[in-house]
PyMOL Python script that loads the backbone (N, CA, C, O; Angstrom):
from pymol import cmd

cmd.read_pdbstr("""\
ATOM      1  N   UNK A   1       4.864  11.030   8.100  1.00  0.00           N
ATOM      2  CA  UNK A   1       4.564  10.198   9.232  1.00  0.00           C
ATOM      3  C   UNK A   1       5.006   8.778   8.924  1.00  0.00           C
ATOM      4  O   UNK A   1       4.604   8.253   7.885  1.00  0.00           O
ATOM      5  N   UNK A   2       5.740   8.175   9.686  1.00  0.00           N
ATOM      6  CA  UNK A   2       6.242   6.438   9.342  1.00  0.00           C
ATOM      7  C   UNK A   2       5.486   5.544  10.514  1.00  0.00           C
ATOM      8  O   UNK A   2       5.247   6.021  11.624  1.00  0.00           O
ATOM      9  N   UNK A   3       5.317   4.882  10.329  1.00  0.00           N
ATOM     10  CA  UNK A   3       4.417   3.990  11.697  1.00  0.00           C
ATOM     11  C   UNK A   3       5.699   2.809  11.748  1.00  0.00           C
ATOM     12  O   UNK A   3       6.351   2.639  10.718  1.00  0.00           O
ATOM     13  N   UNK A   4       5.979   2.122  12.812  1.00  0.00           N
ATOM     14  CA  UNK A   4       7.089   1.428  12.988  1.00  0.00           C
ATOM     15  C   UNK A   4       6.319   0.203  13.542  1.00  0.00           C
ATOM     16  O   UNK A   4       5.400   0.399  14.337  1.00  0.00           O
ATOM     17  N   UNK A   5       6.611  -0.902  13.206  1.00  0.00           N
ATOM     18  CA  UNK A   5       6.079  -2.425  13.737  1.00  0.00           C
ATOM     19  C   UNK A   5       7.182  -3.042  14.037  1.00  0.00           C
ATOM     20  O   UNK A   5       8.215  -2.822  13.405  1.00  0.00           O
ATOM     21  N   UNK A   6       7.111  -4.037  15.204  1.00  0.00           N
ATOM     22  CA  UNK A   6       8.392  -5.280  15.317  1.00  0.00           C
ATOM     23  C   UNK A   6       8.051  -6.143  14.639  1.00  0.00           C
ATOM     24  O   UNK A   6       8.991  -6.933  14.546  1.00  0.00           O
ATOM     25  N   UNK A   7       7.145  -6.496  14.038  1.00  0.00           N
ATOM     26  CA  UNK A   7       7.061  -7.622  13.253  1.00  0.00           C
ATOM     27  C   UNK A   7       6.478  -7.122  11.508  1.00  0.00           C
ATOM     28  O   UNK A   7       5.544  -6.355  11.277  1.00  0.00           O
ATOM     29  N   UNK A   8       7.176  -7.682  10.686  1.00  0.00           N
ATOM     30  CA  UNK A   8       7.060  -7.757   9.254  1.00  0.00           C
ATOM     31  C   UNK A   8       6.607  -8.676   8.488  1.00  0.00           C
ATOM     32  O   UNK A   8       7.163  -9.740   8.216  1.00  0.00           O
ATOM     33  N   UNK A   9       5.198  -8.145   7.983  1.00  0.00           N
ATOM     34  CA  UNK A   9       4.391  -9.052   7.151  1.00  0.00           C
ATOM     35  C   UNK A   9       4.562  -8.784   5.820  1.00  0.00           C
ATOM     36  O   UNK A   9       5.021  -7.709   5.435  1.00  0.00           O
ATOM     37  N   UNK A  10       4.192  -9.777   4.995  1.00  0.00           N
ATOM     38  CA  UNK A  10       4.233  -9.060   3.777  1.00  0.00           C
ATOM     39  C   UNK A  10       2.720  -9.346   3.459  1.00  0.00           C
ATOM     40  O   UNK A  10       2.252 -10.300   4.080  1.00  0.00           O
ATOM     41  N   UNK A  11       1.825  -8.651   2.550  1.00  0.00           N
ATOM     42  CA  UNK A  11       0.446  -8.836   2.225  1.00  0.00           C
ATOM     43  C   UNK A  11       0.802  -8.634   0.962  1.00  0.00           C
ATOM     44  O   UNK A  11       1.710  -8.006   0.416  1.00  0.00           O
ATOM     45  N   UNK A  12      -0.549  -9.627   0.420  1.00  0.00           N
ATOM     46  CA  UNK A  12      -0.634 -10.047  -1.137  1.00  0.00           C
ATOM     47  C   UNK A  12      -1.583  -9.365  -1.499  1.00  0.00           C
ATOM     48  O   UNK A  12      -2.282  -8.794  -0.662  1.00  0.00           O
ATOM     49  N   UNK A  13      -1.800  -9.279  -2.691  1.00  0.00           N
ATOM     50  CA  UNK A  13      -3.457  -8.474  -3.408  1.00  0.00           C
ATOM     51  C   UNK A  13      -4.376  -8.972  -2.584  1.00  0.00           C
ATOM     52  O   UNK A  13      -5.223  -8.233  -2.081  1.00  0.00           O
ATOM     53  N   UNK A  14      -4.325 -10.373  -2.323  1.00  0.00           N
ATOM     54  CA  UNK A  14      -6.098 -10.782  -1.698  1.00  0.00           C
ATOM     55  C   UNK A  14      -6.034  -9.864  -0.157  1.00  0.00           C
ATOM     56  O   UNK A  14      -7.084  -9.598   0.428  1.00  0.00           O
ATOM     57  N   UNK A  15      -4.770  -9.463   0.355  1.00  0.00           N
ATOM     58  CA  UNK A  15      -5.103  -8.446   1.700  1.00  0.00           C
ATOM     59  C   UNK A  15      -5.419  -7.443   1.426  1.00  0.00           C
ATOM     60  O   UNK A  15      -6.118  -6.867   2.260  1.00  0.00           O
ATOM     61  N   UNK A  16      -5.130  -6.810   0.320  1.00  0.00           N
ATOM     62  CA  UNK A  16      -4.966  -5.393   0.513  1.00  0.00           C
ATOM     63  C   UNK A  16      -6.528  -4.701   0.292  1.00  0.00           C
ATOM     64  O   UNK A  16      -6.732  -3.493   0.410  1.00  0.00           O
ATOM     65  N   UNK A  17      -7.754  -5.870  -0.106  1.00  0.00           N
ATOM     66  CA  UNK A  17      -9.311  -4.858  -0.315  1.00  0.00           C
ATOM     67  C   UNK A  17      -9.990  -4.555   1.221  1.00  0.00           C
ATOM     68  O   UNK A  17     -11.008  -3.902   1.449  1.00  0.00           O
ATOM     69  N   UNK A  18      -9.123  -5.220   2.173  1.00  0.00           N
ATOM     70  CA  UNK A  18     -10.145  -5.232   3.702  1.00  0.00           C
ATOM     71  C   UNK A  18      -8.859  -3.920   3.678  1.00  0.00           C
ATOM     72  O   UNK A  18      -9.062  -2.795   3.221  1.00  0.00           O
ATOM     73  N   UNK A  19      -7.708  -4.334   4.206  1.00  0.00           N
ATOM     74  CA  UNK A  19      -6.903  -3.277   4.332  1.00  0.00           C
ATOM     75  C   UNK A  19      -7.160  -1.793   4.318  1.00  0.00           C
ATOM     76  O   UNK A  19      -7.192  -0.928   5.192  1.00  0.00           O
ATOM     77  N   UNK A  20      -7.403  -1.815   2.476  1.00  0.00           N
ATOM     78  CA  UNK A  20      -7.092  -0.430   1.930  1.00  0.00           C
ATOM     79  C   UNK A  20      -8.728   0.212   1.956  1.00  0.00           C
ATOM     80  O   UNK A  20      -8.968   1.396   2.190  1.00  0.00           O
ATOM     81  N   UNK A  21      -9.624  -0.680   1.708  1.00  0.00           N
ATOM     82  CA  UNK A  21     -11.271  -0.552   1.273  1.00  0.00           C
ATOM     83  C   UNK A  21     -11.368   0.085  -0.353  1.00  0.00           C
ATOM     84  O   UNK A  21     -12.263   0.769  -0.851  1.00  0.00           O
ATOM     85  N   UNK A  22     -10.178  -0.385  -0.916  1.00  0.00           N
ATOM     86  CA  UNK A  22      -9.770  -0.416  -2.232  1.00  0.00           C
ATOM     87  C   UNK A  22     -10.159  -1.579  -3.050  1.00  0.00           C
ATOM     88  O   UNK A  22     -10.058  -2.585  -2.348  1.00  0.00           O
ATOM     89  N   UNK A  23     -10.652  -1.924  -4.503  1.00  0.00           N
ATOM     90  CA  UNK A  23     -10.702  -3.235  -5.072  1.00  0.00           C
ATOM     91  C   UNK A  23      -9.303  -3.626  -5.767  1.00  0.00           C
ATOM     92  O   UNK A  23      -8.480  -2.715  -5.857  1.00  0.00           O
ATOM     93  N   UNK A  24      -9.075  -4.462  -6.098  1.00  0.00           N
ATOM     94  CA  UNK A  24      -7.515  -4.840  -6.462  1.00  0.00           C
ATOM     95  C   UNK A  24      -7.632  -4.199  -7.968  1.00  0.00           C
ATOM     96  O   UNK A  24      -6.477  -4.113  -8.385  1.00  0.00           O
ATOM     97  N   UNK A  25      -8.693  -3.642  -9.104  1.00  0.00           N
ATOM     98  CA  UNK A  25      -8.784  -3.228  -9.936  1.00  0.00           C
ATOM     99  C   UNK A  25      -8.026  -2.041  -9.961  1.00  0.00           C
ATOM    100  O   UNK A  25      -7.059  -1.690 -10.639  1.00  0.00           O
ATOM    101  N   UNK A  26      -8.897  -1.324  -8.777  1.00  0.00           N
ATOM    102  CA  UNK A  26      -8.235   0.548  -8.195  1.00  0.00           C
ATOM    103  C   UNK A  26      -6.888   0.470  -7.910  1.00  0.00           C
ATOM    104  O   UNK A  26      -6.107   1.258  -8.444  1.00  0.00           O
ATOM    105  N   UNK A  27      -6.507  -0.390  -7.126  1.00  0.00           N
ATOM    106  CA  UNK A  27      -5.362  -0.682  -6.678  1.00  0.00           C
ATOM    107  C   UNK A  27      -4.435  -0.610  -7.753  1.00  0.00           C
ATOM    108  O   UNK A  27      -3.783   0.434  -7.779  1.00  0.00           O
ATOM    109  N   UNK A  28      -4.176  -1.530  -8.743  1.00  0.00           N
ATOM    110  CA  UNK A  28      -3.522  -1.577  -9.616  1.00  0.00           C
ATOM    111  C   UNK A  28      -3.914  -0.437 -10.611  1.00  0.00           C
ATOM    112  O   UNK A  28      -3.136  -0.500 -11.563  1.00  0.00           O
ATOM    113  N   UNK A  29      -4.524   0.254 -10.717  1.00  0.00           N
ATOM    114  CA  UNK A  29      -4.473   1.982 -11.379  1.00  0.00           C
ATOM    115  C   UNK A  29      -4.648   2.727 -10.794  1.00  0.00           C
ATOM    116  O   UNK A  29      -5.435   3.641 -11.043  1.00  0.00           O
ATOM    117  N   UNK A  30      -3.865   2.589  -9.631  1.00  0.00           N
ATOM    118  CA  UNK A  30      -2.795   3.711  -8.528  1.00  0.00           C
ATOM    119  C   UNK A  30      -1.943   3.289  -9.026  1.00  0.00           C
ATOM    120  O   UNK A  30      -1.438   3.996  -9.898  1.00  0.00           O
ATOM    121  N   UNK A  31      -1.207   1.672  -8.704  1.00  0.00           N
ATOM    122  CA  UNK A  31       0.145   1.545  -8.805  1.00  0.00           C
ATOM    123  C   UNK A  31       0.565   2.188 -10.241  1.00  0.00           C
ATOM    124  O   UNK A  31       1.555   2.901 -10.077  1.00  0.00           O
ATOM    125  N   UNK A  32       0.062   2.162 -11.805  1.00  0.00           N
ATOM    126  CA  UNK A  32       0.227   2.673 -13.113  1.00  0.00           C
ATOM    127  C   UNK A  32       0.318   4.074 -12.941  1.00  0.00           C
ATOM    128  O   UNK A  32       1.071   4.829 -13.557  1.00  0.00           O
ATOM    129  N   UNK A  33      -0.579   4.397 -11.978  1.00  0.00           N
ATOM    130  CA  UNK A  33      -0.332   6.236 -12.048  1.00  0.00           C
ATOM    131  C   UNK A  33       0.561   6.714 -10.737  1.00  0.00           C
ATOM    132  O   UNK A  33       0.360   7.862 -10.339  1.00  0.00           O
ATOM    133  N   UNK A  34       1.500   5.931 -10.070  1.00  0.00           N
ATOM    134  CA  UNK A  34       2.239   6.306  -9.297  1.00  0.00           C
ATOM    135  C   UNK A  34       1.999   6.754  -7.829  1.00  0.00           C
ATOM    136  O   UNK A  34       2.833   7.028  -6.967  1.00  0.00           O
ATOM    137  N   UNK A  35       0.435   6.757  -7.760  1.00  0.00           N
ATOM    138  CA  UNK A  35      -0.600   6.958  -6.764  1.00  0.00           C
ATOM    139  C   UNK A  35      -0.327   5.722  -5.197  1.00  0.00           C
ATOM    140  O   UNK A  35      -0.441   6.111  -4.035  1.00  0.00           O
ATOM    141  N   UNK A  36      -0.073   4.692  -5.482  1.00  0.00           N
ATOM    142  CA  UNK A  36       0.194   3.538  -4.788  1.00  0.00           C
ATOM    143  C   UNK A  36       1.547   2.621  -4.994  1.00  0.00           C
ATOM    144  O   UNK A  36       2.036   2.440  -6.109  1.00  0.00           O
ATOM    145  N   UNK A  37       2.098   2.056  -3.768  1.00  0.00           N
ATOM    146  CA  UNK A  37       3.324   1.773  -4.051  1.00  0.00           C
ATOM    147  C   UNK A  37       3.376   0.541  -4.929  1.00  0.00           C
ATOM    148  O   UNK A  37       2.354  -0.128  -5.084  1.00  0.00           O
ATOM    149  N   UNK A  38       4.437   0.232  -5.469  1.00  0.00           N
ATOM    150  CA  UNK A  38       4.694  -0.687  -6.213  1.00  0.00           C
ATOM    151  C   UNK A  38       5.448  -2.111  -5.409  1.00  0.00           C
ATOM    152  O   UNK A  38       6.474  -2.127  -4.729  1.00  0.00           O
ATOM    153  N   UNK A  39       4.535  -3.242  -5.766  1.00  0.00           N
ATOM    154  CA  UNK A  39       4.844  -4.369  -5.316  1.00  0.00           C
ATOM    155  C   UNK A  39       5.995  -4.886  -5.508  1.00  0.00           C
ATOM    156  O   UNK A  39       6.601  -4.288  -6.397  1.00  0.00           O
ATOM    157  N   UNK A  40       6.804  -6.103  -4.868  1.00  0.00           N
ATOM    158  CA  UNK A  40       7.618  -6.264  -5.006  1.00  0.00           C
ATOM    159  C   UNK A  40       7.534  -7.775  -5.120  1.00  0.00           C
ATOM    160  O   UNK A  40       6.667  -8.376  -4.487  1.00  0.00           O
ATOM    161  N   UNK A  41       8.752  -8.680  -6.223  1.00  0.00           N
ATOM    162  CA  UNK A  41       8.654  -9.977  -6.237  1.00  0.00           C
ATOM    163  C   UNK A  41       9.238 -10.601  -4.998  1.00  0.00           C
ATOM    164  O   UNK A  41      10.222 -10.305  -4.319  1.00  0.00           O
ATOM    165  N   UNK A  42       8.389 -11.499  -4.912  1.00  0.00           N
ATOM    166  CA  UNK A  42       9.075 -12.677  -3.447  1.00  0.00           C
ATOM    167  C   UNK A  42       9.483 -13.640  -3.791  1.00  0.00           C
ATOM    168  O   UNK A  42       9.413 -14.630  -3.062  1.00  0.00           O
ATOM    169  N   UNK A  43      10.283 -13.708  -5.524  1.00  0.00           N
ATOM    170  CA  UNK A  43      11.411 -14.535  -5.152  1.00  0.00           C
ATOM    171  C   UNK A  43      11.544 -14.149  -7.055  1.00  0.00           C
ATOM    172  O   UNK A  43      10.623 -14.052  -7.866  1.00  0.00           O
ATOM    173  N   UNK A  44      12.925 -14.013  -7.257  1.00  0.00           N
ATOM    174  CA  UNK A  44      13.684 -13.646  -8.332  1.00  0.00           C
ATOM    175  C   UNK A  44      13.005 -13.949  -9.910  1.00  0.00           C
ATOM    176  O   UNK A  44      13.850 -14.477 -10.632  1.00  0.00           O
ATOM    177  N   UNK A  45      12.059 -13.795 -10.400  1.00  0.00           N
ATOM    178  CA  UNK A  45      11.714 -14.156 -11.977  1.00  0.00           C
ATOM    179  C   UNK A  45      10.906 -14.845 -11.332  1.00  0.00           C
ATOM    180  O   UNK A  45      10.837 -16.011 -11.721  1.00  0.00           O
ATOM    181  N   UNK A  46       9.985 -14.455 -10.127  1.00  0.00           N
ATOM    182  CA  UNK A  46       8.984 -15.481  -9.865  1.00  0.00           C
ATOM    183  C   UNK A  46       6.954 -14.303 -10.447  1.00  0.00           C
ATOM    184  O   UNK A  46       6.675 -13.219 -10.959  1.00  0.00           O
ATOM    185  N   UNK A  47       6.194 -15.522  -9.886  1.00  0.00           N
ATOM    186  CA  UNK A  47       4.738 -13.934 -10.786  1.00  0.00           C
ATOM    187  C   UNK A  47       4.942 -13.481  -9.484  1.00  0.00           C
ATOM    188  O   UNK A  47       5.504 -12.387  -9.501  1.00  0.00           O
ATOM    189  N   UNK A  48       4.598 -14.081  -7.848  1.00  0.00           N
ATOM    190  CA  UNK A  48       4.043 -13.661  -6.655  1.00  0.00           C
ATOM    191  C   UNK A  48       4.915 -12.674  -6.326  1.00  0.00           C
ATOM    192  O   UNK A  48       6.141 -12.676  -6.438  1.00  0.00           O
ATOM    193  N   UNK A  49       4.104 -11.729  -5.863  1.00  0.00           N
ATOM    194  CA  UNK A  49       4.551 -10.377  -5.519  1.00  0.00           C
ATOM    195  C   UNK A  49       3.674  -9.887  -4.337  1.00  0.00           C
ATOM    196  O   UNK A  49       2.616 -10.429  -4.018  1.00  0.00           O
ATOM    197  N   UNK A  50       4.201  -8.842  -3.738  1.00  0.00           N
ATOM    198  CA  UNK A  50       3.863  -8.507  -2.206  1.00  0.00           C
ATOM    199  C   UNK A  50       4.144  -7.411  -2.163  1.00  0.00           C
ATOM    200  O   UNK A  50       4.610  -6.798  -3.122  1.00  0.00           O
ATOM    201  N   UNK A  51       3.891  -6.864  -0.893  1.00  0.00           N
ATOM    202  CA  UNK A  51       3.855  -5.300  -0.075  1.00  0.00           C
ATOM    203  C   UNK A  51       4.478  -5.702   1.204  1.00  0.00           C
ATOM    204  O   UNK A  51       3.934  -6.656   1.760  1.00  0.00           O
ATOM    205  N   UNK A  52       5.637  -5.107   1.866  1.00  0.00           N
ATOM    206  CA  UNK A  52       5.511  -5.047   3.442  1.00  0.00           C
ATOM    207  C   UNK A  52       4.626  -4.284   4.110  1.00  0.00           C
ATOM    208  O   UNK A  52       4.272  -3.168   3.731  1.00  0.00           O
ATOM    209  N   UNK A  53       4.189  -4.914   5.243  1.00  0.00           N
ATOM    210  CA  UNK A  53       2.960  -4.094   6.369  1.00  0.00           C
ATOM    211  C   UNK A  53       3.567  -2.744   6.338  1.00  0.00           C
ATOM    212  O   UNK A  53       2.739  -1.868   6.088  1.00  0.00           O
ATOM    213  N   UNK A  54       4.566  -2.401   6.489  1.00  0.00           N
ATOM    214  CA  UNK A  54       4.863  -0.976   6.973  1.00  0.00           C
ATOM    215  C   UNK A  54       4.713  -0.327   5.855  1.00  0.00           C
ATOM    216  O   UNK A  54       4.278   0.805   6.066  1.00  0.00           O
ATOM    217  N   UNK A  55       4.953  -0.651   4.339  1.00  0.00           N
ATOM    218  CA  UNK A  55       4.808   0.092   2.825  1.00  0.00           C
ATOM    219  C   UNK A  55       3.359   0.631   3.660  1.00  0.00           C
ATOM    220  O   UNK A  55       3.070   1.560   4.414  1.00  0.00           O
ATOM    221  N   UNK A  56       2.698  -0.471   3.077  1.00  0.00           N
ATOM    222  CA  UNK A  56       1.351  -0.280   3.057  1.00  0.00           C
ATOM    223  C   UNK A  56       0.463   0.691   4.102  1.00  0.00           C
ATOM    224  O   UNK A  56      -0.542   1.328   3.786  1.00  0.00           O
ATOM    225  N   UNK A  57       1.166   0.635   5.587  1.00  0.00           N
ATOM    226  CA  UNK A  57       0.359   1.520   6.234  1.00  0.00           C
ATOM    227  C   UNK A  57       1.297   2.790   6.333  1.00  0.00           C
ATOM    228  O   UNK A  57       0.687   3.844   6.509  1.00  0.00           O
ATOM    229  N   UNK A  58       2.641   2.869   6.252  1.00  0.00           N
ATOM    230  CA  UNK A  58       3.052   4.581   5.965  1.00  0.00           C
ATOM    231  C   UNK A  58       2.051   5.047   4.851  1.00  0.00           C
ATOM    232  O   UNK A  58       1.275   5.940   5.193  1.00  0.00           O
ATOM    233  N   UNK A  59       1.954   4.570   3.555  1.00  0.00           N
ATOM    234  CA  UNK A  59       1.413   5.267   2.488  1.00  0.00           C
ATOM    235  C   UNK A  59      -0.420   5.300   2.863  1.00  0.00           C
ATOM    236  O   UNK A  59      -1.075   6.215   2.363  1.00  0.00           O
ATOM    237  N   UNK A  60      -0.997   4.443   3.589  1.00  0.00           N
ATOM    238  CA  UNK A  60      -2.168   5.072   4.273  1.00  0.00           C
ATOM    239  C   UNK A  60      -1.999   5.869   5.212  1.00  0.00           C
ATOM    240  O   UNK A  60      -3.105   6.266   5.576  1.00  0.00           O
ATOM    241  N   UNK A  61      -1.191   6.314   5.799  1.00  0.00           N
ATOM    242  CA  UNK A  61      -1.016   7.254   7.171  1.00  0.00           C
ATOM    243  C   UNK A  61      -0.635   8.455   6.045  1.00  0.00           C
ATOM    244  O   UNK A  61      -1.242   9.524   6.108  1.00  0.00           O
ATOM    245  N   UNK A  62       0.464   8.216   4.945  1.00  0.00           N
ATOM    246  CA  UNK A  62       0.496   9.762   4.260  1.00  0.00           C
ATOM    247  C   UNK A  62      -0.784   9.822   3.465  1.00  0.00           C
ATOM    248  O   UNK A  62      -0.888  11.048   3.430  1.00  0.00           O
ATOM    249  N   UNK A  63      -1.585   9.482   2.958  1.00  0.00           N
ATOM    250  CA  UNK A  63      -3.069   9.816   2.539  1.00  0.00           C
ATOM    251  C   UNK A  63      -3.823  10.538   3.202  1.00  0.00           C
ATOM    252  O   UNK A  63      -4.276  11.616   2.818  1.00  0.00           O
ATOM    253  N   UNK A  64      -4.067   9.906   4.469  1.00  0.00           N
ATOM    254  CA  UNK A  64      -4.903  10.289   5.461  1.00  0.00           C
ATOM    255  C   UNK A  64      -4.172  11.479   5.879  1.00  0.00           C
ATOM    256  O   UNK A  64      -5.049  12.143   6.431  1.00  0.00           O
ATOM    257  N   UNK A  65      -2.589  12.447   5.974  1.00  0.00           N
ATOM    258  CA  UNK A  65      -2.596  13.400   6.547  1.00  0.00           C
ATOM    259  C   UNK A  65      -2.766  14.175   5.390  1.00  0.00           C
ATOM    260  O   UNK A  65      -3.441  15.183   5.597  1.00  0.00           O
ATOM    261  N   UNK A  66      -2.333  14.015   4.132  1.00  0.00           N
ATOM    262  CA  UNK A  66      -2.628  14.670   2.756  1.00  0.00           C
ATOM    263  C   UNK A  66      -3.858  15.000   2.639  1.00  0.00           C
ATOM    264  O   UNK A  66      -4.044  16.023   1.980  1.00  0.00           O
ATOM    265  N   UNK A  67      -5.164  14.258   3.232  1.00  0.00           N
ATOM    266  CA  UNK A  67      -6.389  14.390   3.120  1.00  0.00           C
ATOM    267  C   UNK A  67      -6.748  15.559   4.225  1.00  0.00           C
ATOM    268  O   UNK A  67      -7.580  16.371   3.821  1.00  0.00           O
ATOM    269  N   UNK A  68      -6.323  15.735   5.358  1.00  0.00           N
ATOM    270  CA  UNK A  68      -6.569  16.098   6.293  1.00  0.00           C
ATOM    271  C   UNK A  68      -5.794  17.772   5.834  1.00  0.00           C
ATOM    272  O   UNK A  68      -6.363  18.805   6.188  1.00  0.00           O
ATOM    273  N   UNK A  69      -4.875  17.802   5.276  1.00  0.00           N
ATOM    274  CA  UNK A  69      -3.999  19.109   4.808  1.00  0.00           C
ATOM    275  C   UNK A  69      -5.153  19.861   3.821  1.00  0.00           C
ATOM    276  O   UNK A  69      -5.580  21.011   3.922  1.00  0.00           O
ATOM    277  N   UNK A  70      -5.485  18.896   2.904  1.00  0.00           N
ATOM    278  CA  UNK A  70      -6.724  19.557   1.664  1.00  0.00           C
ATOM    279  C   UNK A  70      -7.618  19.892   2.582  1.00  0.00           C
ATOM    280  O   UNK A  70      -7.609  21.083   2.895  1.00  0.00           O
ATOM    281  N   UNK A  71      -8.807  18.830   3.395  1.00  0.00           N
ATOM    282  CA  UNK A  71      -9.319  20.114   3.817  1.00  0.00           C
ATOM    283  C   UNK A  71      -9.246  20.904   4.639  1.00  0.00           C
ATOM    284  O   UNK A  71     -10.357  21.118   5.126  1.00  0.00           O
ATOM    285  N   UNK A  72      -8.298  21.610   5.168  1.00  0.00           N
ATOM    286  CA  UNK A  72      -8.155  22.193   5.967  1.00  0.00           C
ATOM    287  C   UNK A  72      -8.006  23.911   5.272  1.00  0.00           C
ATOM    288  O   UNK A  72      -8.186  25.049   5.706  1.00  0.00           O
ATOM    289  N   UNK A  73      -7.675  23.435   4.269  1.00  0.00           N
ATOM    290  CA  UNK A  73      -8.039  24.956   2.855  1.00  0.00           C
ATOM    291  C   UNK A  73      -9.085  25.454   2.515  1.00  0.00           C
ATOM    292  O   UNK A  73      -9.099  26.342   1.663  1.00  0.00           O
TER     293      UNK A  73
END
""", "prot")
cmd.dss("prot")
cmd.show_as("cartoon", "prot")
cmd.util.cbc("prot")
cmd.orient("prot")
């Protein structure tokens, strides 16, 4: 499932605990276990790093149907 937006945000760690209802702790051991996508730098050898809106809610829309597939077994 892809969800499509006209407009492109990018969200930082401090968005993603209302977002996801994730703590940025969990968060970052998804991203180590491949579980959650991996951020990206917003600007070349810089620390700040980000997510686009659409990363972030395709990979909650594939959770939520992955969740919905389990129980359905």
């Amino acid at each position: 499932m892809e969800v499509k937006t006209t407009n492109t945000r990018i969200f930082r760690m401090k968005d993603l605990p209302t977002i996801t209802g994730l703590q940025p702790s969990t968060i970052y051991e998804h991203i180590a276990a491949g579980k959650f996508p991996k951020p990206f730098k917003l600007t070349p050898g810089g620390r700040a790093a980000g997510w686009f809106d659409t990363t972030i809610y395709n990979h909650l829309a594939a959770q939520a149907c992955s969740t919905q597939t389990e129980n359905k077994k």
